[in-house]
mmCIF file as Biopython writes it, N, C-alpha, C and O atoms, coordinates in Angstrom:
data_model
#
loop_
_atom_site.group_PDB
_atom_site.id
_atom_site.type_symbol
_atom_site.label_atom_id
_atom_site.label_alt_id
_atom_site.label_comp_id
_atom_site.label_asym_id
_atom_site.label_entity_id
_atom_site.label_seq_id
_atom_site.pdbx_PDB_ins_code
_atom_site.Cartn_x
_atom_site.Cartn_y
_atom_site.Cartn_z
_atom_site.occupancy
_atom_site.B_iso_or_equiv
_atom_site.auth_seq_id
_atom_site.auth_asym_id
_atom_site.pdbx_PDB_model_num
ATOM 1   N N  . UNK A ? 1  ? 12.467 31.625 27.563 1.0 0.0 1  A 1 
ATOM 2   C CA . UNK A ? 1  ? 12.123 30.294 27.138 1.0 0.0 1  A 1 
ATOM 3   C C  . UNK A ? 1  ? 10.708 30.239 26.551 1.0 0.0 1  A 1 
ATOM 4   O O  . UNK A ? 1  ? 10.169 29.153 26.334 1.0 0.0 1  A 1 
ATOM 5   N N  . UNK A ? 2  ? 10.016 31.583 26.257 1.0 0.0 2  A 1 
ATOM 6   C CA . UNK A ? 2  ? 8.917  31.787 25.938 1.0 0.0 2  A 1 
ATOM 7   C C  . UNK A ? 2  ? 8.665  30.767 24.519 1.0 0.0 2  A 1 
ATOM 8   O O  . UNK A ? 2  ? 7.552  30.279 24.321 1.0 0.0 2  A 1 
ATOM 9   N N  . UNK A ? 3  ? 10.100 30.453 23.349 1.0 0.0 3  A 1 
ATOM 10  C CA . UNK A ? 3  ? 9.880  29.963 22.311 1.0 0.0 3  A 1 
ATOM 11  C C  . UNK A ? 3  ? 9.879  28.617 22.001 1.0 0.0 3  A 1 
ATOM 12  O O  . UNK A ? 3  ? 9.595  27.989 20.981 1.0 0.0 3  A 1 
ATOM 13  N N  . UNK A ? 4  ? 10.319 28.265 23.281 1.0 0.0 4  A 1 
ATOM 14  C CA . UNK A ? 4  ? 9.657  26.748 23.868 1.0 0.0 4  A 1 
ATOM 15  C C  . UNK A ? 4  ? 7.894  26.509 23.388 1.0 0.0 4  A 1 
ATOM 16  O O  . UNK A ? 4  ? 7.341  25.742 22.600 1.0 0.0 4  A 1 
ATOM 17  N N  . UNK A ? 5  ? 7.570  27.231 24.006 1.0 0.0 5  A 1 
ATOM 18  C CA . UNK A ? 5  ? 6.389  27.077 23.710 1.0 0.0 5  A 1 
ATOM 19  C C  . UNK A ? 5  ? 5.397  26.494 22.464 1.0 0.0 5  A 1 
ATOM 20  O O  . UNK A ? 5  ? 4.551  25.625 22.256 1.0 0.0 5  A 1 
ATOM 21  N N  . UNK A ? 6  ? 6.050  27.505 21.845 1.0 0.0 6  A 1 
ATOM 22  C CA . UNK A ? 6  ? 5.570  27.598 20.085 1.0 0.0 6  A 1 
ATOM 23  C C  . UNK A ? 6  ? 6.625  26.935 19.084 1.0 0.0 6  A 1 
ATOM 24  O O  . UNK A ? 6  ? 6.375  26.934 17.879 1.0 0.0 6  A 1 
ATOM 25  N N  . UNK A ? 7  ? 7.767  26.390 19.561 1.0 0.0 7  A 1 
ATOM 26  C CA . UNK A ? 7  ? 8.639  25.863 18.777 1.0 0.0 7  A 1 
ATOM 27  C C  . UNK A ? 7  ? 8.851  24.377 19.292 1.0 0.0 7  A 1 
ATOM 28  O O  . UNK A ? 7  ? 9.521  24.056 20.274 1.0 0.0 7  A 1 
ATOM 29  N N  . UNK A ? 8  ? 8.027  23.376 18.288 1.0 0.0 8  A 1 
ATOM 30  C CA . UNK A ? 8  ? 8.418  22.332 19.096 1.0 0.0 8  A 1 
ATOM 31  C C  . UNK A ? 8  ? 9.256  21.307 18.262 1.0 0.0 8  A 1 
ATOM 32  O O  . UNK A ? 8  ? 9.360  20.133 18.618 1.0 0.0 8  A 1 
ATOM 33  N N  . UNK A ? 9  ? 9.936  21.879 16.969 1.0 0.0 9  A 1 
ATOM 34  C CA . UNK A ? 9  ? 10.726 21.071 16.442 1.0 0.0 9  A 1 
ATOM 35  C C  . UNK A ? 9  ? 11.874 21.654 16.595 1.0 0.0 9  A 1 
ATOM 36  O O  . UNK A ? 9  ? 12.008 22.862 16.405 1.0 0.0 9  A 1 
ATOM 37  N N  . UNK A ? 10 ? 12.998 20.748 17.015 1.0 0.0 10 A 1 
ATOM 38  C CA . UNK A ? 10 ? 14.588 21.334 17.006 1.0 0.0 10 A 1 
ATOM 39  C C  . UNK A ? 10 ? 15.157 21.891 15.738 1.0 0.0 10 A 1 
ATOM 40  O O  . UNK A ? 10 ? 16.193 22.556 15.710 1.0 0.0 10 A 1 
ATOM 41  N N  . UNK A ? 11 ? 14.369 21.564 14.601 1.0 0.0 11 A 1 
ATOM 42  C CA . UNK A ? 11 ? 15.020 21.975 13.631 1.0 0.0 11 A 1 
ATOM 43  C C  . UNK A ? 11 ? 14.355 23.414 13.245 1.0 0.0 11 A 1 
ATOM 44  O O  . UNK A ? 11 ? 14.604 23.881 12.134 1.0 0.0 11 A 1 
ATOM 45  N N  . UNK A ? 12 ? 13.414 24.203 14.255 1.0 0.0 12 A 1 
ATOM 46  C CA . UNK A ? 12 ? 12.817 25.608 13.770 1.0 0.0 12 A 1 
ATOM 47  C C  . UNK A ? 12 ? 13.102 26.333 14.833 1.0 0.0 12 A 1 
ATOM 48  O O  . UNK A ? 12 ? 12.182 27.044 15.239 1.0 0.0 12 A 1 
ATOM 49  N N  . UNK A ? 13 ? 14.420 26.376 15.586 1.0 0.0 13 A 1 
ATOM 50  C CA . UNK A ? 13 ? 14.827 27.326 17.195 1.0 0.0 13 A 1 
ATOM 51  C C  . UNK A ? 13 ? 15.869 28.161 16.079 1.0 0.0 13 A 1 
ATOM 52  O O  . UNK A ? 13 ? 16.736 28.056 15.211 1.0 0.0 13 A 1 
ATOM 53  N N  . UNK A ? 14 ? 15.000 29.071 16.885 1.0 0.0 14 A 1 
ATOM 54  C CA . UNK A ? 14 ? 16.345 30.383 17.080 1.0 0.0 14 A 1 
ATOM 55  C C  . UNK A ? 14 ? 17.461 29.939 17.519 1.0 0.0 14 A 1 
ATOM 56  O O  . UNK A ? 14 ? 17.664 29.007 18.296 1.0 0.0 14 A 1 
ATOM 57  N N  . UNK A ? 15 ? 18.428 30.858 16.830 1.0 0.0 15 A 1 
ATOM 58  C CA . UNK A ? 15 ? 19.697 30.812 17.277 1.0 0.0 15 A 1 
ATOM 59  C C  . UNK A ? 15 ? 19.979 30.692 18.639 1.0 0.0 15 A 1 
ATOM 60  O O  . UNK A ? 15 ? 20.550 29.843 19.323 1.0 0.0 15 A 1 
ATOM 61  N N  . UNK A ? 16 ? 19.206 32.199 18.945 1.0 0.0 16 A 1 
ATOM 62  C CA . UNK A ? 16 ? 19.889 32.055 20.471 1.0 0.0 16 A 1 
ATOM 63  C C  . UNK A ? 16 ? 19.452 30.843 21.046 1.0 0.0 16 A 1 
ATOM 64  O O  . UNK A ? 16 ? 20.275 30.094 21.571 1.0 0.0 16 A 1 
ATOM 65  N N  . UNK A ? 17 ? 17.853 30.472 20.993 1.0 0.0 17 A 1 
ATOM 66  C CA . UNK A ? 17 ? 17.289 29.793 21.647 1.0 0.0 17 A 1 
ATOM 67  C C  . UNK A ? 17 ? 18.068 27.925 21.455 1.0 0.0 17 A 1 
ATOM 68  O O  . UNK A ? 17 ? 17.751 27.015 22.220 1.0 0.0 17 A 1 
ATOM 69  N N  . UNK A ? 18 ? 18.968 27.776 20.409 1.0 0.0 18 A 1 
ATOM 70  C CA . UNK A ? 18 ? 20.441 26.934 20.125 1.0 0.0 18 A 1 
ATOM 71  C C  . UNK A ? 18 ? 21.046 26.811 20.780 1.0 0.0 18 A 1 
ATOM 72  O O  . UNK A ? 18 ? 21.292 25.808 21.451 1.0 0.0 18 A 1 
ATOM 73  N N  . UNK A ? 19 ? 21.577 28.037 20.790 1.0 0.0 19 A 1 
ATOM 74  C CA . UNK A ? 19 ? 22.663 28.064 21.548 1.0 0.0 19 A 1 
ATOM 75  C C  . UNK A ? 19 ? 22.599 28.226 23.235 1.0 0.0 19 A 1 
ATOM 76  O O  . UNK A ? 19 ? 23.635 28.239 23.899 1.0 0.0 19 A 1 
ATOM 77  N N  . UNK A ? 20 ? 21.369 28.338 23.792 1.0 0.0 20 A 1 
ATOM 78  C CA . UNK A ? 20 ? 21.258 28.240 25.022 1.0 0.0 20 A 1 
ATOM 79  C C  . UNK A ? 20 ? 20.964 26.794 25.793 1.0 0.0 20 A 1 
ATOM 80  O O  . UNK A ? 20 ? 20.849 26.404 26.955 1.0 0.0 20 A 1 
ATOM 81  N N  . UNK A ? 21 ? 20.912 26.221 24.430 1.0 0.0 21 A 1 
ATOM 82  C CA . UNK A ? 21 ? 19.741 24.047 24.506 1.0 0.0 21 A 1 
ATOM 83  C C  . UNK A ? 21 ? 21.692 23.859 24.595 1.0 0.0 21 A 1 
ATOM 84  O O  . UNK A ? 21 ? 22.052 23.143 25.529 1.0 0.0 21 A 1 
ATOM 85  N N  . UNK A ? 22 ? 22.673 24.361 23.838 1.0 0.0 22 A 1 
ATOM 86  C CA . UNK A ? 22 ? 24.101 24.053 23.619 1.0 0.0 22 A 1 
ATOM 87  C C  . UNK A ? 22 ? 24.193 24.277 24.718 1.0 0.0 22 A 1 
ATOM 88  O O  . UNK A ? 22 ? 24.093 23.173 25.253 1.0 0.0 22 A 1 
ATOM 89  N N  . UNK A ? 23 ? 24.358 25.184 25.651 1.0 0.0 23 A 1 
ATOM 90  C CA . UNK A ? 23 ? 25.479 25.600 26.592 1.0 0.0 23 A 1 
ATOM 91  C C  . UNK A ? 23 ? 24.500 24.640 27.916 1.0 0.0 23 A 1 
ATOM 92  O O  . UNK A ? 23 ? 25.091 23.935 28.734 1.0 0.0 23 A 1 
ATOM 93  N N  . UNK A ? 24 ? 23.517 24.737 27.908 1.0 0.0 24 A 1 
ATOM 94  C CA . UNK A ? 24 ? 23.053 23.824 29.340 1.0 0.0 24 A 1 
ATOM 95  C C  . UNK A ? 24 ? 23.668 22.629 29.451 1.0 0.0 24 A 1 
ATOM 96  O O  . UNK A ? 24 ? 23.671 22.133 30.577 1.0 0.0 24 A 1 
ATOM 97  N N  . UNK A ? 25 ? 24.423 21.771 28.177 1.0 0.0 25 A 1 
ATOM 98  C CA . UNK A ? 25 ? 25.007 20.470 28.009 1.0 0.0 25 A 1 
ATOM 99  C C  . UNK A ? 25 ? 25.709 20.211 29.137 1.0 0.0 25 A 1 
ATOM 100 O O  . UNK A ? 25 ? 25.916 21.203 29.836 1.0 0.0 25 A 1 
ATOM 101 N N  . UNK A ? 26 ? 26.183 19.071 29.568 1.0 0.0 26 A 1 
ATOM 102 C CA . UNK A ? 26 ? 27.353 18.957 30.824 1.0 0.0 26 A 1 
ATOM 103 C C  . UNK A ? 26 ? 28.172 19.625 29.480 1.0 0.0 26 A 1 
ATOM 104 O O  . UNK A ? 26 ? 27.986 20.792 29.136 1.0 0.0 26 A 1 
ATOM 105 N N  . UNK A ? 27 ? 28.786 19.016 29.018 1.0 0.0 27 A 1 
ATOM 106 C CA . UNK A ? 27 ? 30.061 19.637 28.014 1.0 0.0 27 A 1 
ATOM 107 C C  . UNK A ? 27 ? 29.700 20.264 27.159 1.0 0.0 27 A 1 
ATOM 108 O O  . UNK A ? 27 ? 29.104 19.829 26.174 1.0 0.0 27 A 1 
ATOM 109 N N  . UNK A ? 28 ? 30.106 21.850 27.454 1.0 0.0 28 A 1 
ATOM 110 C CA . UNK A ? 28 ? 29.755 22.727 26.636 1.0 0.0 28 A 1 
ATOM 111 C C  . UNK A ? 28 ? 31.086 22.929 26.098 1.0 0.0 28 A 1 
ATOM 112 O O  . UNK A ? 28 ? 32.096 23.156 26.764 1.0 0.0 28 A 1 
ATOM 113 N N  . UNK A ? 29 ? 30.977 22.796 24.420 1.0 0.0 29 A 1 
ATOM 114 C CA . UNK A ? 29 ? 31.701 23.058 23.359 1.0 0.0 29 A 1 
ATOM 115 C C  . UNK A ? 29 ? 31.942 24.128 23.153 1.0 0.0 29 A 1 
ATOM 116 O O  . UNK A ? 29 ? 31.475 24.580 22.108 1.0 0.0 29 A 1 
ATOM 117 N N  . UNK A ? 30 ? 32.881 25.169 24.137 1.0 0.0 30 A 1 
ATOM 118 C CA . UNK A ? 30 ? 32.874 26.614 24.236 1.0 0.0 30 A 1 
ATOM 119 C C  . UNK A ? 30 ? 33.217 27.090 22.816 1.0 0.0 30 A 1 
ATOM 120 O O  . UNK A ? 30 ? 32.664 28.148 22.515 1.0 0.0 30 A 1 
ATOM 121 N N  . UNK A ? 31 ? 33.968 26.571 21.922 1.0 0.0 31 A 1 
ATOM 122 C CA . UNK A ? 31 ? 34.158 26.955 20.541 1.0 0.0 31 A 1 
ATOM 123 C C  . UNK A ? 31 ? 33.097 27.015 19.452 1.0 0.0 31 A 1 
ATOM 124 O O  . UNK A ? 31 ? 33.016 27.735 18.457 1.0 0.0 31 A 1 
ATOM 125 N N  . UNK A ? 32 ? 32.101 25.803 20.045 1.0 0.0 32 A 1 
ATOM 126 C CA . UNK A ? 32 ? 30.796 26.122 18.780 1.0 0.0 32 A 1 
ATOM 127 C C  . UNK A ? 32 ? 30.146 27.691 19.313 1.0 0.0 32 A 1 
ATOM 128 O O  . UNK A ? 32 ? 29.723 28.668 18.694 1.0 0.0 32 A 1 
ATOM 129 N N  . UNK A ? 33 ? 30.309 27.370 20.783 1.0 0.0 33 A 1 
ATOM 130 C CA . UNK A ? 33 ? 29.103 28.269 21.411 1.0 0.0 33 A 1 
ATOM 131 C C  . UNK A ? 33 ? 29.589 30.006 21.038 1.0 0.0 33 A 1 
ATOM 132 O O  . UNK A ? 33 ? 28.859 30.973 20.820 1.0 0.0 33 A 1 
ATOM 133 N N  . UNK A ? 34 ? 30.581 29.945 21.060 1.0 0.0 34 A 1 
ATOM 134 C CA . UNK A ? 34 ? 31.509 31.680 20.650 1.0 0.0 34 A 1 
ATOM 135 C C  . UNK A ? 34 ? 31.149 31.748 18.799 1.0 0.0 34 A 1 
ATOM 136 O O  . UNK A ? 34 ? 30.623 32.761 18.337 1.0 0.0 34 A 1 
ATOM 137 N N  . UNK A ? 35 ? 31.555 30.407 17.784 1.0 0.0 35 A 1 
ATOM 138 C CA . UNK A ? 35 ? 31.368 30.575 16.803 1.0 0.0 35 A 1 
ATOM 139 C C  . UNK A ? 35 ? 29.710 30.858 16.170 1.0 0.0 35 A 1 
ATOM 140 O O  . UNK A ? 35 ? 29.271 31.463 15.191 1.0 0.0 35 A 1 
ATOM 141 N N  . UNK A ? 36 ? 29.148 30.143 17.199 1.0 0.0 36 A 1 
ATOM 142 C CA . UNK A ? 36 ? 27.538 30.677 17.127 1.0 0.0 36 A 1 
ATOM 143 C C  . UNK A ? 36 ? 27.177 32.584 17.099 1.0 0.0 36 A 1 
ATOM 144 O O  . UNK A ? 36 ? 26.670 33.334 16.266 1.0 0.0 36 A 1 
ATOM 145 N N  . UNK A ? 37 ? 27.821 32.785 18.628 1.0 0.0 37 A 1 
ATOM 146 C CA . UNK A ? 37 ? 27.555 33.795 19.078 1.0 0.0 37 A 1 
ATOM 147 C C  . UNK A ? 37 ? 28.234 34.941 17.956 1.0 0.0 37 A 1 
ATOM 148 O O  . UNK A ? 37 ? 27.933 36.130 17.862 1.0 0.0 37 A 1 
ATOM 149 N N  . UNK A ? 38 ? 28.817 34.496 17.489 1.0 0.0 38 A 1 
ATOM 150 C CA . UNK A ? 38 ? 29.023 36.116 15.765 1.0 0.0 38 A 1 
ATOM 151 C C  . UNK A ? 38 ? 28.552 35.840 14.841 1.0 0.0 38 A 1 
ATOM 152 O O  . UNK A ? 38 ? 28.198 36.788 14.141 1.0 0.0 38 A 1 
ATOM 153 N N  . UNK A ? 39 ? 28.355 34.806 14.455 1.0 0.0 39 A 1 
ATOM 154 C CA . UNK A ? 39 ? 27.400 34.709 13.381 1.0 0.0 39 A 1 
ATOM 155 C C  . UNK A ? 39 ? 25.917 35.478 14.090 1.0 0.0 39 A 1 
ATOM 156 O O  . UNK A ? 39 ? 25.509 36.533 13.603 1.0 0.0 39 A 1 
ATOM 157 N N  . UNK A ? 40 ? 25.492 35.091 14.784 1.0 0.0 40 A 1 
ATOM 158 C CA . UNK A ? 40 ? 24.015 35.756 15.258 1.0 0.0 40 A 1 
ATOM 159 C C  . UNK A ? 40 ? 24.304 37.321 15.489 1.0 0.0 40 A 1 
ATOM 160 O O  . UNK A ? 40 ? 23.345 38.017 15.156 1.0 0.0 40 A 1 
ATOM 161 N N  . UNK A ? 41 ? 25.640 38.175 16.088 1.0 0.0 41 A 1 
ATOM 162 C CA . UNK A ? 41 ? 26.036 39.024 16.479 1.0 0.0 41 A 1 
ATOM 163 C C  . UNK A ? 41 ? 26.464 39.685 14.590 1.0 0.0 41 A 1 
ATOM 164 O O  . UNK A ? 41 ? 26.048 40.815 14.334 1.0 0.0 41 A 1 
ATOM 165 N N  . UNK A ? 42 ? 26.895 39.265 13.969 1.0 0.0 42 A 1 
ATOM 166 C CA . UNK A ? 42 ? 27.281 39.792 13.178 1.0 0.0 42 A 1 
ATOM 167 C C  . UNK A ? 42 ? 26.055 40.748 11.793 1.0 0.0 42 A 1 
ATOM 168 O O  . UNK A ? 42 ? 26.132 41.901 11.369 1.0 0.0 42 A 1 
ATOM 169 N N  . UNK A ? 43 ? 25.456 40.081 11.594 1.0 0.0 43 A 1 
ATOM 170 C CA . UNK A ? 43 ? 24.187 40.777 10.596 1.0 0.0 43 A 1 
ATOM 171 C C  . UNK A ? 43 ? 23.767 41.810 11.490 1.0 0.0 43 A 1 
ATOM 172 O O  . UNK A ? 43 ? 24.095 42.878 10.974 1.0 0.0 43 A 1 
ATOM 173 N N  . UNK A ? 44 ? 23.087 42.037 12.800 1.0 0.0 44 A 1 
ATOM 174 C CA . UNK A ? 44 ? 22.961 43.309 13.435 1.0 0.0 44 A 1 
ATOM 175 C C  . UNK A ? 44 ? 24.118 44.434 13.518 1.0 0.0 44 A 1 
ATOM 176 O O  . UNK A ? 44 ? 23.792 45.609 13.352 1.0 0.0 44 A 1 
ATOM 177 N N  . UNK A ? 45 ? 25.354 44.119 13.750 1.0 0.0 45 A 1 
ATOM 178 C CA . UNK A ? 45 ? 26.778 44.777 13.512 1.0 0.0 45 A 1 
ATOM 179 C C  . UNK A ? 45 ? 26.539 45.602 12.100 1.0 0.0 45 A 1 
ATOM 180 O O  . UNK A ? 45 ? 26.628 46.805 11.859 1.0 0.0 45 A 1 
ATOM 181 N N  . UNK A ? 46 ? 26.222 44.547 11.317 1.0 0.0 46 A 1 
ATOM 182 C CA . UNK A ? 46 ? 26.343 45.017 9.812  1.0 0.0 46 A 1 
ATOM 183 C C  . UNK A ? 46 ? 25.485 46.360 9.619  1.0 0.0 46 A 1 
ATOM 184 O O  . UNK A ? 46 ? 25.838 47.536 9.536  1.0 0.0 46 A 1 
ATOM 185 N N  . UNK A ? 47 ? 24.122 45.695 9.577  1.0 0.0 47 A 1 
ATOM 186 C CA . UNK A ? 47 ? 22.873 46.507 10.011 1.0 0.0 47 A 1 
ATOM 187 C C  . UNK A ? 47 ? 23.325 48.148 10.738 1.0 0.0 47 A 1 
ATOM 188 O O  . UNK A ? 47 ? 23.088 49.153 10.069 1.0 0.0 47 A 1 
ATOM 189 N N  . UNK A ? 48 ? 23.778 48.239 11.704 1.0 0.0 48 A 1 
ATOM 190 C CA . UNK A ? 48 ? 24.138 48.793 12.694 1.0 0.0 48 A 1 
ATOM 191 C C  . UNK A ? 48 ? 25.267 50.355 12.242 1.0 0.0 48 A 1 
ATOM 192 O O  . UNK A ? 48 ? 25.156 51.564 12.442 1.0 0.0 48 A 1 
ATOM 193 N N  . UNK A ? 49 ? 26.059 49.678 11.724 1.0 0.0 49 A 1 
ATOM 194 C CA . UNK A ? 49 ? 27.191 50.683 11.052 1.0 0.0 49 A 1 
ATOM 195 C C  . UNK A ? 49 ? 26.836 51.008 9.545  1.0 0.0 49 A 1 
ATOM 196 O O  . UNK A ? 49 ? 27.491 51.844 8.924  1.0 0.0 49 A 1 
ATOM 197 N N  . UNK A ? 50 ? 25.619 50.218 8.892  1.0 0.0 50 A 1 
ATOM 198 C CA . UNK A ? 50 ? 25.139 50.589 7.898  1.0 0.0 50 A 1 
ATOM 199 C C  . UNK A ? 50 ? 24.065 52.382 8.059  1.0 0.0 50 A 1 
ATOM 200 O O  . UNK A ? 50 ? 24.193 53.455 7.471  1.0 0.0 50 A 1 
ATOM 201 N N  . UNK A ? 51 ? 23.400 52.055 8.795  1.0 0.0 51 A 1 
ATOM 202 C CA . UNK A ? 51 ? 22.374 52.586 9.136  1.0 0.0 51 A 1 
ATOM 203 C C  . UNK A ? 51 ? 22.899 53.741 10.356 1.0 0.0 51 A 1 
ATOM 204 O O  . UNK A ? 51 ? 22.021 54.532 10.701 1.0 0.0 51 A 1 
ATOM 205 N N  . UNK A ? 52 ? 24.257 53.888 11.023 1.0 0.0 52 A 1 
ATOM 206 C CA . UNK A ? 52 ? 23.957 54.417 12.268 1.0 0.0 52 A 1 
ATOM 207 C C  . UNK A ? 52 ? 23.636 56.112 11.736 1.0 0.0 52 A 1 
ATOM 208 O O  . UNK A ? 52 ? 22.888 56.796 12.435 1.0 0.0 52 A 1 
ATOM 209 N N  . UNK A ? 53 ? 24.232 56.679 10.515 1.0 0.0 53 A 1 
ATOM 210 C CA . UNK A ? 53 ? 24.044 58.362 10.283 1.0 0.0 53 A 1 
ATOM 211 C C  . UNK A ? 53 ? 22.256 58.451 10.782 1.0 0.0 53 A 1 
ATOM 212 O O  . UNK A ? 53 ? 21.911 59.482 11.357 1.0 0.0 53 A 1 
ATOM 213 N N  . UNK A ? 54 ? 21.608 57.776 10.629 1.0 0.0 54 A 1 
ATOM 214 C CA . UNK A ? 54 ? 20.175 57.551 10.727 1.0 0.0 54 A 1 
ATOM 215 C C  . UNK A ? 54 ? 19.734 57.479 11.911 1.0 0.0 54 A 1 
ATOM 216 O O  . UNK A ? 54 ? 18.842 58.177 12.394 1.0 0.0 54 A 1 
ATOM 217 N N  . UNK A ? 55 ? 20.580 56.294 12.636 1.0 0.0 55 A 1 
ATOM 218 C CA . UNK A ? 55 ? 20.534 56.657 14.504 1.0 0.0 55 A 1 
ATOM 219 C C  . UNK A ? 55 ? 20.860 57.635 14.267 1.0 0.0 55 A 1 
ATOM 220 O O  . UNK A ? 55 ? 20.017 58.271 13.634 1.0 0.0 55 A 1 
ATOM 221 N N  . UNK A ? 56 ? 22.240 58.423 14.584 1.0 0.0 56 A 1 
ATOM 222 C CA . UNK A ? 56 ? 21.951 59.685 15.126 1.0 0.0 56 A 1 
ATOM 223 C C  . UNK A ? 56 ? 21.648 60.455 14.774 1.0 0.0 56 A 1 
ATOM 224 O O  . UNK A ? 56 ? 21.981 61.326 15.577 1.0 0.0 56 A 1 
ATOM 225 N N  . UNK A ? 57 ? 20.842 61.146 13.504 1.0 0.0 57 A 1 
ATOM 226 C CA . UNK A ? 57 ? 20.153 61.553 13.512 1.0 0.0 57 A 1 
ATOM 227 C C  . UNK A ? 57 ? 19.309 61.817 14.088 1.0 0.0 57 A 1 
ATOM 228 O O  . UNK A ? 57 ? 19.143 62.898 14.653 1.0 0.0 57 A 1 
ATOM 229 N N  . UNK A ? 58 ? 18.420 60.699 14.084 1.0 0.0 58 A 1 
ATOM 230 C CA . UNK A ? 58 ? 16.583 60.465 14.588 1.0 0.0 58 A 1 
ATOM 231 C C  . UNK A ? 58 ? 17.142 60.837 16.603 1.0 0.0 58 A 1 
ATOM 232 O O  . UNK A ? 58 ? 16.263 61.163 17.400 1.0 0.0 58 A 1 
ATOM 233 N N  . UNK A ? 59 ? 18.472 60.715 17.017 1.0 0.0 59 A 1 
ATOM 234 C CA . UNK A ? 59 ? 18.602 61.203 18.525 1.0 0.0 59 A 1 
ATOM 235 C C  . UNK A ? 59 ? 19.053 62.621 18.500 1.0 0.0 59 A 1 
ATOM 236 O O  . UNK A ? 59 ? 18.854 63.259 19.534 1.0 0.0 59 A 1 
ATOM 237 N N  . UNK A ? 60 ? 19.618 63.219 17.515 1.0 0.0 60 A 1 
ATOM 238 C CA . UNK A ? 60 ? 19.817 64.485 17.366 1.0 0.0 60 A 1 
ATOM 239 C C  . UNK A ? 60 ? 18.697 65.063 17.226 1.0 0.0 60 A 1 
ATOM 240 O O  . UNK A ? 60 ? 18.717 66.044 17.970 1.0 0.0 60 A 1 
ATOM 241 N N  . UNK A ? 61 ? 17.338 64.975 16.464 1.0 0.0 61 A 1 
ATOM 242 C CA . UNK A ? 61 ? 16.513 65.300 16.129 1.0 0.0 61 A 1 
ATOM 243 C C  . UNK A ? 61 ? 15.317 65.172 17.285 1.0 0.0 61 A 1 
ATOM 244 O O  . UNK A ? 61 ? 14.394 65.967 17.111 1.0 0.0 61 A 1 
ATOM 245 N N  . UNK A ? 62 ? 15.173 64.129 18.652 1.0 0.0 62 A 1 
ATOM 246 C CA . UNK A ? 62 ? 14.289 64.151 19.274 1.0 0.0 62 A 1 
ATOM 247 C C  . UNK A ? 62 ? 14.529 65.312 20.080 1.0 0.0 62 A 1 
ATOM 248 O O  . UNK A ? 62 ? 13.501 65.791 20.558 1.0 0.0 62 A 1 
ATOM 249 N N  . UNK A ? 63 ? 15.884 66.055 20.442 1.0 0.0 63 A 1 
ATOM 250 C CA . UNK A ? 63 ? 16.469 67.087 21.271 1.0 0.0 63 A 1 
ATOM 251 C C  . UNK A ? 63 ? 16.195 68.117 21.036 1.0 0.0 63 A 1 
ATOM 252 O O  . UNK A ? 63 ? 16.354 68.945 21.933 1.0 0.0 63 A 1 
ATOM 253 N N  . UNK A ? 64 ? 15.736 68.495 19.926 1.0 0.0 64 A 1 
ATOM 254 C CA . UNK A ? 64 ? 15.192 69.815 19.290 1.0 0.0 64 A 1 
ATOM 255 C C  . UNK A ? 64 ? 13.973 70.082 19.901 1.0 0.0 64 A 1 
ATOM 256 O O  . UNK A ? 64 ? 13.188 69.146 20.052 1.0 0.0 64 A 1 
ATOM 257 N N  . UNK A ? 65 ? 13.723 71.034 20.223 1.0 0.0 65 A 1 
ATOM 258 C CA . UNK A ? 65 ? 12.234 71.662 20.395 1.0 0.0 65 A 1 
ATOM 259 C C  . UNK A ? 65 ? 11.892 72.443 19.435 1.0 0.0 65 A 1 
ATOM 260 O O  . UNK A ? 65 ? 12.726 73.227 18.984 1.0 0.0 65 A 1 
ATOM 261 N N  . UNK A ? 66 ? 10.602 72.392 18.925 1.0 0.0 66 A 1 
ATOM 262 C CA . UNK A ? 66 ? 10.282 73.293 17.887 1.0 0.0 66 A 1 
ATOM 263 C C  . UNK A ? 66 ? 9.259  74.102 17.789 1.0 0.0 66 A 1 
ATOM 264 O O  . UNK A ? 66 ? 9.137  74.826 16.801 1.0 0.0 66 A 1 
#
């Protein structure tokens, strides 16, 4: 809740920090809250399988001694 702090307009929160102000509601709208959760989940995914030859690499590569 650290972005409490420094964020004091609703319209400049993080996602997550959204979707966590969402789910404390008495009625949590479990369908926004899942449709939230891939959109925020999805660009790192992307990221992720873009880039992984590079992860493993850089973990193949710390194992080496040289």
């Amino acid at each position: 809740m650290n972005q409490l702090v420094y964020l004091n307009d609703q319209d400049m929160y993080t996602v997550a920090l959204g979707l966590s102000t969402l789910r404390s509601s008495l009625t949590s709208p479990m369908h926004l809250i899942m449709a939230g959760t891939m959109i925020m989940i999805i660009p790192a995914t992307i990221i992720f399988l873009v880039g992984q030859r590079y992860f493993t690499e850089g973990i193949a590569t710390t194992g080496i001694k040289g």
